[in-house]
C-alpha positions in Angstrom: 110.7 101.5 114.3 106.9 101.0 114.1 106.8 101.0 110.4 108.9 98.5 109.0 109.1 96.8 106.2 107.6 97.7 102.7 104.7 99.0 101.6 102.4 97.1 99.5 104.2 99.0 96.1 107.4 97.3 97.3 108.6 100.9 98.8 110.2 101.1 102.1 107.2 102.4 104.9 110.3 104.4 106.3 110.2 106.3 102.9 106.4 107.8 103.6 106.9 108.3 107.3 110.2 110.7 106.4 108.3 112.6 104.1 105.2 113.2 106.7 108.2 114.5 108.6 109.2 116.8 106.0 105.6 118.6 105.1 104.7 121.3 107.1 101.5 121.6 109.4 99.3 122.6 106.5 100.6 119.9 104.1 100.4 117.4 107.0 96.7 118.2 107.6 95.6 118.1 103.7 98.3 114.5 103.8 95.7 112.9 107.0 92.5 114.5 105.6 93.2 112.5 101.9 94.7 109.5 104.2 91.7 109.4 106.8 88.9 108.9 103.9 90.9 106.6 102.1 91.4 104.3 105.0 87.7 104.6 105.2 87.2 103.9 101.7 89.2 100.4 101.5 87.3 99.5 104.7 86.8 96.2 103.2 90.5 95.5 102.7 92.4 95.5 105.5 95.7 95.2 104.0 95.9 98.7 102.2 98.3 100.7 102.8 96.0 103.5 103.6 95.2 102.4 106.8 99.1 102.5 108.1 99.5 105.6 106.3 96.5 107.2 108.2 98.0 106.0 111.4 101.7 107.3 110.2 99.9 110.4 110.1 98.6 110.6 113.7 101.9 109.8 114.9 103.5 112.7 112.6 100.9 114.7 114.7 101.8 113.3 118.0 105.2 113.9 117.9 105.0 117.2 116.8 102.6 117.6 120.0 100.4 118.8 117.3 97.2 116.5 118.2 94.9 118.8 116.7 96.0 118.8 113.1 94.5 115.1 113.2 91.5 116.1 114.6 90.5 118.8 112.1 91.1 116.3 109.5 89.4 113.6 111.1 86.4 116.2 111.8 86.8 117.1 108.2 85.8 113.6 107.0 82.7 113.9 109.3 81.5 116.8 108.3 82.2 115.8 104.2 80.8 112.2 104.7 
């Protein structure tokens, strides 16, 4: 498993990973838009979790062969910088 371990709350990463899986497409894509410009915002710490939680939600989008839910979020954060 990629995401092992806990997060920095103390929660098992599995925990957030399953619950990507749960959300629908819409729900996924609000989920990496919020994700995507929080990783941004703690730039200047690299141990947040918001950085694995924006890559947790790429993969989500991978695996569902679903790149494109990503990219709108990602293009999203552009746009609204």
């Amino acid at each position: 498993m990629k995401y092992k371990g806990n997060d920095n709350s103390g929660k098992p990463k599995a925990d957030y990973v399953a619950k990507l899986a749960g959300m629908d497409d819409a729900a996924l894509f609000d989920e990496a838009k919020n994700k995507i410009w929080l990783s941004a915002y703690a730039n200047n710490n690299p141990r947040s979790d918001y950085h694995w939680h924006a890559d947790a939600c790429y993969d989500e989008c991978q695996s569902r062969n679903k790149p494109e839910i990503y990219q709108r979020a990602y293009d999203y954060n552009v746009r609204n910088a």
